[in-house]
Residue, then its C-alpha position, 0 to 999 in steps of 0.5 A: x103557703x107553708x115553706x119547706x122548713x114548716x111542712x117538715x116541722x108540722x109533719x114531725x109534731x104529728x109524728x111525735x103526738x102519734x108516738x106519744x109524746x106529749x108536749x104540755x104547753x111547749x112548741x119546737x120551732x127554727x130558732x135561728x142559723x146558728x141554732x137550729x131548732x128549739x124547744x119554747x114555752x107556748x100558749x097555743x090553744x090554752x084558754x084565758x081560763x086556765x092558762x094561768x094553771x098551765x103557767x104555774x105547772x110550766x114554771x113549777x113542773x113538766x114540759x116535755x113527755x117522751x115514752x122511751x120506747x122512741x128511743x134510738x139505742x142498742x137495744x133497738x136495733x139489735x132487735x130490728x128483725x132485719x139488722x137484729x140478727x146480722x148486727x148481733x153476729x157482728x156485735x157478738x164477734x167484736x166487729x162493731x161496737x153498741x155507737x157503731x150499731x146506732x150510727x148504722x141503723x141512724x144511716x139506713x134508716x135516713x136512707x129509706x124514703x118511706x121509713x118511719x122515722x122520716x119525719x125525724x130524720x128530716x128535722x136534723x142537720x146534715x152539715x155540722x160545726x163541729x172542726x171535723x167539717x171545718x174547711x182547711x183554712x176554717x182550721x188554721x183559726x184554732x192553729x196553737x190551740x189543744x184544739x187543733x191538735x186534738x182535731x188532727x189527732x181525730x181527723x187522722x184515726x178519723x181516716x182510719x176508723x174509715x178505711x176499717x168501716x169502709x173495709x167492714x162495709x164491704x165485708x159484711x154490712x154492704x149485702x145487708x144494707x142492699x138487703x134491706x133497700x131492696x126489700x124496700x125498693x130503693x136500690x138506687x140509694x145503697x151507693x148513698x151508703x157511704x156519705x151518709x154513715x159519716x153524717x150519721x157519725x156527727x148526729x150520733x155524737x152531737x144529739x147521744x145521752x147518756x140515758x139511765x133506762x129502769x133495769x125493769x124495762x130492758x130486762x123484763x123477764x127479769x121482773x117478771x120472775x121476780x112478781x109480776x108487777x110490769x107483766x101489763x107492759x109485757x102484753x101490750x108491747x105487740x100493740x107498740x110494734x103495730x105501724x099506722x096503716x097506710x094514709x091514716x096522717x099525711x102531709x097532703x102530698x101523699x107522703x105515709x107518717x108511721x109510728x116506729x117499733x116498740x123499744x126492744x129490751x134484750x141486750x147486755x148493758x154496758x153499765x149497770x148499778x142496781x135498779x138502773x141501766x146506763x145506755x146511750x141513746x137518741x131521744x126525740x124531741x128533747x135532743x133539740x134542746x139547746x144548752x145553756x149556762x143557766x138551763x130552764x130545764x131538767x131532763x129526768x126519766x120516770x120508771x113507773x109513770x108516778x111523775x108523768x103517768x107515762x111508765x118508762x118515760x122521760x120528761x122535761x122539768x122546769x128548773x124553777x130557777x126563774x119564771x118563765x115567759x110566753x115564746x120563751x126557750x127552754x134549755x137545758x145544761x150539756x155540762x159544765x164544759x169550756x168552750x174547748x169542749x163545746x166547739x169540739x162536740x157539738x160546734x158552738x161556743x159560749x162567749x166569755x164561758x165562765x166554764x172555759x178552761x185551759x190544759x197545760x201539757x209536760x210531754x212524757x217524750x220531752x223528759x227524755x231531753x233533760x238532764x238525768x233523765x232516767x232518774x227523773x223518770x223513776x222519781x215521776x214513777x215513785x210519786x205517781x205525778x201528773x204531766x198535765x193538769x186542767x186549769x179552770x177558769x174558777x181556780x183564779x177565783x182564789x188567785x192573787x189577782x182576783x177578789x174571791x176568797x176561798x172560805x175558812x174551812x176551805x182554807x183549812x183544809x187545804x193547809x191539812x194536805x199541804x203540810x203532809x207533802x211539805x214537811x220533812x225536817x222542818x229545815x225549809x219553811x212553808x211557803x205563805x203563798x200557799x192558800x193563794x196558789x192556783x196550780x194542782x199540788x200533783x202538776x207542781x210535783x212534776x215539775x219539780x222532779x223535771x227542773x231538779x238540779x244535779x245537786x238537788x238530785x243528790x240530796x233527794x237521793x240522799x234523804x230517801x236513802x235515810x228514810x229507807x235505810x243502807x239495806x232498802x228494807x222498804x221502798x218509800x210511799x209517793x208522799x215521802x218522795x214529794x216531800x224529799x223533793x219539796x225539801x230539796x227543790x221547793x217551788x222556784x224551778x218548779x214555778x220558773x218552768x211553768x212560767x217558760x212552759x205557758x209563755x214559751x220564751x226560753x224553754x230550749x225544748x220548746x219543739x217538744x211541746x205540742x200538746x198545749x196552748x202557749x201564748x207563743x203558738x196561740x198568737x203566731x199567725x192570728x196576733x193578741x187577744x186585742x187582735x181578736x176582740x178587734x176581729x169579732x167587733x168588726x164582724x157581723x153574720x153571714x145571714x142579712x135579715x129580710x128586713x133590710x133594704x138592698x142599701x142596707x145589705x150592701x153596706x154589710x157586705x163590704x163589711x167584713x163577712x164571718x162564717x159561724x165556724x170562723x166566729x166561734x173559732x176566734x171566740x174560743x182562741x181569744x179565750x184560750x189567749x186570756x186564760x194563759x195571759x191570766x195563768x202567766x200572771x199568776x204563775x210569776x207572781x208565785x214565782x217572785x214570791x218562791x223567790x224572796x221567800x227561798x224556795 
């Protein structure tokens, strides 16, 4: 007897096929707890005979094919023939906006026990790992991070994008919700509104792609003055809105499975270039692709159906990096995103992501404390400098302390940018160091202008004087001031401050920095990076597999248990704790050698 978990899986497989998805030698299946539901390589009903046909057109082609008009977008409900008109009334009057219009139609729809994209809607999650649902103490596992930060901040506008939804909820959403789900007979379920439209929130911002939709299909008419080359997609788009009468697939409890309404294609984008239209949407079947560094997969859209044979669809690739086994899962890459930003988006992270990256922070509120801060502030203005900068892991690939080297037309032309802002009148010496400096040029401008002593505040004022002359005939480029500042400053104090601002020990404005990770923070309450790496050896799943005996499953328990959210927490801590030990190295490297060399 199937379970639960199955029963939903099939009834979805059969909604896809209804909607004309095709899925060509590829399954979705439970992958796990953490993961959820995946996307595999299958052999199911390939003979012997041509499965080796199959194997190279898996390998070397397409695995996944969706007609977009299963996408869920703007376009969709703006033309739902009850939320269309109420919708583009409130998106026309600027009350909501297009992620707004998706959230609300993913929120109704999911409420509506006989809706037709039941089947979908029950296949997503309804908790999330995401720290928007962490627990409180959850939280405090990611305390001293940009992380827990950035969490506050949103939870905070979070609250208050909820008082303005729920105030917009009352004002106008609330009839047309009861209107649509008593035409339904589901009136009980309207006061379910408000817990569902925050679940919807997540899966919006957890499953969305930024889609290019052919210009041609969301605006049609267009084409059509042009020749009359899609006219077919016109005429047949009636036959798309048609549901599937009543009984035709089932469950076997009784339980109706429709295929959903045609994409709609009038509404004014918010990107376009050329023959494209950039759309955020939902697709079903390839949001449950899983991400990984090395992705099996592409996903790419065919406009005219010369790929797939399916016009205005979009289809899974093979990469072709790697051949593919039988039960294998097919991938595909979110982006070159840290564990910050994984964690964030979507609750889960990469251990040792070699994507991983950490965000260093001078907060424009702290100058305020500095001496001469006016003058400072009108210098950062001048040269148009950076307060912060994103350090990726890749940079210390170049850095004193590791093996990589950059290449020689690399080496060049990083010299070509650099002399520019370090020359002036030739009296301070290029520093040696500077193929091996890991630091944006920008975030060091910066920090130069901050740590400026009053005697070196003079001398800039003085060589900018020379250079504009006694009347101020001109005002000087951004360049000439960084390199008026590099004259007079150079790179100790600069270096000196990153070094206090990464480690914390003796910056004296130390309460003013709270939005980026420093090892003092990071390690206050949750200890080294070697308490960490203790932490997550010591920990085992939340999960007891079915095989193990009673003897077994109490051994786990008296061992450290770990929930997913808190195992991903540390993971991404521990990685923003060696991301700074590293980043400290080498900015006391740089410093010795600032130092010895005078600047």
């Amino acid at each position: 007897m199937a379970n639960p978990e199955e029963s939903k899986l099939d009834l979805f497989l059969q909604w896809l096929q209804l909607n004309g998805v095709q899925q060509r030698g590829c399954k979705i299946k439970y992958c796990d707890s953490n993961k959820g539901f995946g996307i595999f390589l299958s052999a199911d009903d390939v003979s012997d005979g041509n499965f080796k046909a199959l194997f190279y057109e898996i390998n070397f082609g397409l695995l996944l094919v969706v007609p977009l008009d299963l996408a869920i977008t703007p376009m969709r409900v703006l033309q739902d023939p009850i939320l269309g008109p109420e919708c583009s009334a409130m998106f026309e009057e600027g009350d909501v906006d297009d992620r707004f219009l998706m959230i609300l139609f993913l929120t109704i729809e999911r409420l509506r026990k006989n809706s037709s994209w039941k089947p979908y809607f029950d296949m997503l999650p309804t908790t999330f790992g995401n720290p928007l649902w962490f627990t409180d103490d959850e939280l405090l596992e990611v305390k001293g991070t940009t992380l827990y930060h950035a969490t506050e901040l949103q939870v905070n506008r979070f609250m208050l994008q909820k008082k303005k939804l729920l105030s917009l909820y009352e004002d106008k959403v609330k009839n047309l919700v009861k209107k649509l789900l008593v035409l339904h007979g589901e009136t009980e379920r309207c006061e379910k509104f408000c817990c569902f439209k925050f679940t919807a929130n997540s899966i919006f911002w957890t499953r969305a792609l930024n889609i290019p939709f052919p210009c041609s299909y969301v605006y049609p008419q267009v084409q059509d003055e042009q020749d009359n080359t899609f006219s077919s997609f016109n005429r047949n788009a009636e036959s798309d809105t048609s549901k599937i009468s009543s009984g035709e697939l089932t469950d076997g409890k009784g339980l109706e499975i429709y295929g959903v309404e045609g994409q709609a294609t009038e509404v004014t984008p918010a990107s376009v270039q050329g023959e494209t239209v950039w759309v955020e949407g939902l697709i079903p079947g390839i949001d449950f692709c899983n991400h990984d560094l090395k992705p099996a997969a592409n996903w790419e859209v065919d406009g005219t159906g010369s790929t797939t044979g399916v016009p205005f669809s979009m289809y899974l690739l093979s990469a072709g990096k790697s051949h593919l086994q039988v039960e294998d899962e097919i991938s595909i890459s979110y982006g070159s995103k840290g564990n910050e930003e994984l964690l964030y988006l979507y609750g889960f992270v990469i251990d040792n992501n070699p994507d991983d990256y950490l965000l260093v922070h001078y907060p424009l509120e702290a100058i305020q404390s500095v001496p001469f801060s006016e003058s400072k502030a009108q210098l950062l203005e001048a040269q148009k400098a950076e307060l912060r900068c994103l350090l990726p892991r890749s940079l210390l690939d170049r850095g004193f302390f590791q093996a990589g080297t950059l290449q020689k037309e690399s080496n060049d032309k990083c010299n070509v940018v650099l002399v520019s802002n370090y020359s002036w009148c030739g009296q301070r010496k290029m520093p040696s160091y500077l193929n091996r400096l890991v630091f944006p040029e920008d975030f060091l401008t910066a920090l130069r202008t901050i740590a400026m002593l009053e005697d070196e505040l003079y001398q800039v004022s003085s060589l900018l004087q020379e250079l504009v002359g006694s009347n101020g005939e001109r005002q000087p480029t951004d360049k000439e001031v960084r390199a008026a500042i590099w004259e007079s400053c150079g790179d100790s104090g600069a270096l000196q401050l990153l070094v206090d601002l990464l480690n914390m020990k003796s910056l004296k404005y130390q309460a003013q920095f709270l939005c980026c990770s420093r090892m003092v923070d990071l390690e206050e309450g949750s200890g080294t990076e070697e308490n960490d790496t203790e932490l997550l050896e010591k920990a085992c799943s939340t999960e007891i597999p079915e095989e193990y005996t009673s003897f077994e499953a109490n051994e786990l328990i008296t061992r450290e248990m770990m929930s997913k959210s808190r195992w991903c927490s540390i993971v991404y801590r521990r990685g923003q704790k060696q991301l700074t030990r590293l980043f400290v190295k080498e900015a006391e490297h740089a410093l010795q050698l600032a130092l010895s060399e005078g600047n």
